[in-house]
TILUM-785672 format. One record per atom (N, C-alpha, C, O, CB): x, y, z. Coordinates in steps of 0.05 Angstrom, whole numbers, plus 32768, in hexadecimal, padded with zeros to 4 digits. Glycine has a CB too. Example, Ala and Ser with C-alpha at 12.3 -4.5 7.8 and 13.67 -1.06 7.14 Angstrom:
BEGIN
81087F8E809C;80F67FA6809C;81087FBE809C;811D7FBE80A9;80E27FA780B5;81017FD3808E;81117FEB808F;81028001809D;810C801780A1;811A7FF48072;
***
This chain:
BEGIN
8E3384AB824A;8E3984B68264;8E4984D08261;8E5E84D08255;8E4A84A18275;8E3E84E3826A;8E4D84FF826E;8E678503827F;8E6785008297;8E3A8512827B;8E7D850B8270;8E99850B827D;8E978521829A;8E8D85378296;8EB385188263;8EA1851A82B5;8E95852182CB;8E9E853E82C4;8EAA853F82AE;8E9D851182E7;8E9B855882D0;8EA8856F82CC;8EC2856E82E2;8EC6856282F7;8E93858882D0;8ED7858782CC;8EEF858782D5;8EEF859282F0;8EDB859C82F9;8F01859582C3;8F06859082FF;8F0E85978319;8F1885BD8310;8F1F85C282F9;8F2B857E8328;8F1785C7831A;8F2285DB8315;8F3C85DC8319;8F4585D3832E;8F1885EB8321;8F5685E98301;8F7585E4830C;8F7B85F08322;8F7486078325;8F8A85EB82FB;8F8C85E18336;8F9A85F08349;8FBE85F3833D;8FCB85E2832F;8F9585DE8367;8FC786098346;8FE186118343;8FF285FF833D;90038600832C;8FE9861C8355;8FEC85E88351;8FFF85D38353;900585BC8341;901985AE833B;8FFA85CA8367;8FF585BD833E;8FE785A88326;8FDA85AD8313;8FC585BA8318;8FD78596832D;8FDF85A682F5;8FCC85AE82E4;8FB7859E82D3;8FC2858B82C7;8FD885BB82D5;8F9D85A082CF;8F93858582B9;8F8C859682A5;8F7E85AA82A7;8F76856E82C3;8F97858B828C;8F9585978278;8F88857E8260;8F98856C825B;8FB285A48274;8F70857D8254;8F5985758241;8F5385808229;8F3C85818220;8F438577824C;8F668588821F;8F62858E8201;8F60857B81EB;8F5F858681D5;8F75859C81FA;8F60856881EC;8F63855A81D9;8F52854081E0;8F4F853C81F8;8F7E855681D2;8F47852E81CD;8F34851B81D5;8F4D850B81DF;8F66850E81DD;8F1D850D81BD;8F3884F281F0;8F4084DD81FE;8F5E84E4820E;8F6984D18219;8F4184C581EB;8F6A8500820D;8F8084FE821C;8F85850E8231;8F73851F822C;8F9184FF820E;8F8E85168243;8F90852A825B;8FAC85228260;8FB8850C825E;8F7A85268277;8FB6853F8269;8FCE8547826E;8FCE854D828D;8FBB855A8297;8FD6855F825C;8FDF8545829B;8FD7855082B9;9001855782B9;9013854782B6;8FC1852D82D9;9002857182BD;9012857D82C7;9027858382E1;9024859982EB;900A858682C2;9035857682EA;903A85868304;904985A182FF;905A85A182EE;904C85758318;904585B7830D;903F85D1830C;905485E18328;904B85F48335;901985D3830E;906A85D8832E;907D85E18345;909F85E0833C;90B285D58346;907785CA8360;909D85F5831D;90BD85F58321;90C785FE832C;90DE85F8832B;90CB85FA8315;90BF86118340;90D1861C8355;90E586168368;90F886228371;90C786228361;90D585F6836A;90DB85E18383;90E085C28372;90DE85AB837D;90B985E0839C;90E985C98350;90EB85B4833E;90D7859A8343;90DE85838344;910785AB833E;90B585A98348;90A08599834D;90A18586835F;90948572835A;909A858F833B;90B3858B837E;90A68582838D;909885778394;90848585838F;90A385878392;908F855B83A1;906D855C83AA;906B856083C5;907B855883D7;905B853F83A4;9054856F83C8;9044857C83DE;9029857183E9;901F855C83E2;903F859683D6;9021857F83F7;9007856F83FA;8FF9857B83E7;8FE9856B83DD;8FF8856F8415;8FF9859783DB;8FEC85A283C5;8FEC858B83AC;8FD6858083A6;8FFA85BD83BF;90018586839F;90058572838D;8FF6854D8393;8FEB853C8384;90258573838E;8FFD854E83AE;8FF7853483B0;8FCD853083B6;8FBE851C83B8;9010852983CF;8FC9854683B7;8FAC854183BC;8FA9854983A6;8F93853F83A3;8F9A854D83D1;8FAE8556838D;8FA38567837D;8FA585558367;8F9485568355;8FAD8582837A;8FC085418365;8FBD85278355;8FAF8518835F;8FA6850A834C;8FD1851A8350;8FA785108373;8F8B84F28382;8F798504836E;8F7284FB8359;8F7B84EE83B4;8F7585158373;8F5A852B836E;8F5985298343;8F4485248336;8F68855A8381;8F6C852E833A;8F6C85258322;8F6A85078312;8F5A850482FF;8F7E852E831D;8F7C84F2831D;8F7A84DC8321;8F5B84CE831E;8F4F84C0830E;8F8684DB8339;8F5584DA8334;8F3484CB833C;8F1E84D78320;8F1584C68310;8F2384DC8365;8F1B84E9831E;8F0B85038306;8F1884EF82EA;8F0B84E282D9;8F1E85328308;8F2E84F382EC;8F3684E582CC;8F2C84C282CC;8F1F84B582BB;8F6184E782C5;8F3684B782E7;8F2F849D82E4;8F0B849182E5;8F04847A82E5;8F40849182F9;8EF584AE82E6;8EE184AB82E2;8ED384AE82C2;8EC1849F82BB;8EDA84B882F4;8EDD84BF82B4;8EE084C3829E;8EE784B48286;8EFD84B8827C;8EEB84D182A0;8ED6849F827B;8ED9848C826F;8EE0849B824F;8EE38489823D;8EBF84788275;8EE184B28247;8EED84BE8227;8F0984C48231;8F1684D38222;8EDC84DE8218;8F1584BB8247;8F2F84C2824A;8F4484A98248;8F49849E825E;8F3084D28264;8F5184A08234;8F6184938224;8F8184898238;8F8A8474823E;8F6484AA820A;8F8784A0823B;8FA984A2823F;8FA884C88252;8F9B84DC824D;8FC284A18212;8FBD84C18267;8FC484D98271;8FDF84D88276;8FEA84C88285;8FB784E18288;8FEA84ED8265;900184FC826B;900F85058287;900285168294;8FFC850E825F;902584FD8291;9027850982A9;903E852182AA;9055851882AD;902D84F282BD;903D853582A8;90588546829C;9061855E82B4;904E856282C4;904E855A8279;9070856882B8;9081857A82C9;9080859C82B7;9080859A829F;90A7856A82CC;907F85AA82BE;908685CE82BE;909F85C882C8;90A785B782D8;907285E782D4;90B085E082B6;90D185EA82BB;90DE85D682A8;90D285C78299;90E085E682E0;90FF85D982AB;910E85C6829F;912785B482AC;913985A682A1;911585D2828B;911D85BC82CF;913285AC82DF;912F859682E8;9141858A82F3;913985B682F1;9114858E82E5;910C857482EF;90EB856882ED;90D7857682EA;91158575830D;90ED855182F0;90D7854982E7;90C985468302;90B185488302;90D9853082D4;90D78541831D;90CA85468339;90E5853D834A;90F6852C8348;90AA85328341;90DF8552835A;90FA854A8372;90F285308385;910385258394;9101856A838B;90D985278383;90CC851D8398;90C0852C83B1;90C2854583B1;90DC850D83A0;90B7852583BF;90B5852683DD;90BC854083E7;90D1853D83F2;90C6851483EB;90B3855D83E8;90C2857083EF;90CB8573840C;90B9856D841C;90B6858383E7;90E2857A8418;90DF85798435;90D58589844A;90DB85868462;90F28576843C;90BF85A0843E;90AA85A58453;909785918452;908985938466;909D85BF8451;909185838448;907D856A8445;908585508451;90748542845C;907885648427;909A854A8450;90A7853C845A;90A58541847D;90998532848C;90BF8540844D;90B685638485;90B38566849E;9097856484A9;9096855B84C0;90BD857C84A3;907B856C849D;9061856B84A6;9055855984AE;9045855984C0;90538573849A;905B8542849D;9052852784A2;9063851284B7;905D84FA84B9;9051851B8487;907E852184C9;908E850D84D9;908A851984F2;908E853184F6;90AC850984D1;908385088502;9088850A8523;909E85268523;90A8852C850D;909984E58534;90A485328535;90B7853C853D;90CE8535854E;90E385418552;90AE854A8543;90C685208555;90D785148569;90EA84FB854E;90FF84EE8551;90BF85038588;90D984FD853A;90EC84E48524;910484FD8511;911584F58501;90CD84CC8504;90FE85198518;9109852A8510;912885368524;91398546851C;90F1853B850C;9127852B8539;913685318546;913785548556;914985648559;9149852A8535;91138552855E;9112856F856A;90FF856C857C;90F9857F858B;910B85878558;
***
């Protein structure tokens, strides 16, 4: 069975395949000490699914860019996008 082809990287996220049976998937936002966004949060389903089709893929790495954090969580424009406004108090 032919390993499906890669997604192309987005900024946010990285998949990195250099090496047999292993993939590295990056989060890619030290700015915001990797944040997740919706960029991140679709762009990992989106890696997720591709690697978990890929039966030569062994083990994946899950690793962070920068050196302040491994993810803040939840950023709070993402947070604000996804809440009523009225649960916001506006």
């Amino acid at each position: 069975m032919n390993a499906p082809a890669s997604i192309p990287a987005v900024d946010c996220v990285t998949l990195e395949r250099s090496f047999p049976h292993l993939a590295i998937v990056t989060l890619n936002r030290p700015e915001v000490r990797n944040a997740i966004d919706g960029c991140v949060a679709t762009t990992l389903a989106r890696f997720v699914a591709e690697l978990d089709e890929d039966p030569s893929i062994r083990c994946v790495i899950l690793t962070r860019a920068g050196d302040q954090a491994f993810s803040a969580g939840e950023g709070p424009r993402a947070f604000n996008e996804k809440r009523p406004a009225r649960w916001l108090g506006r």
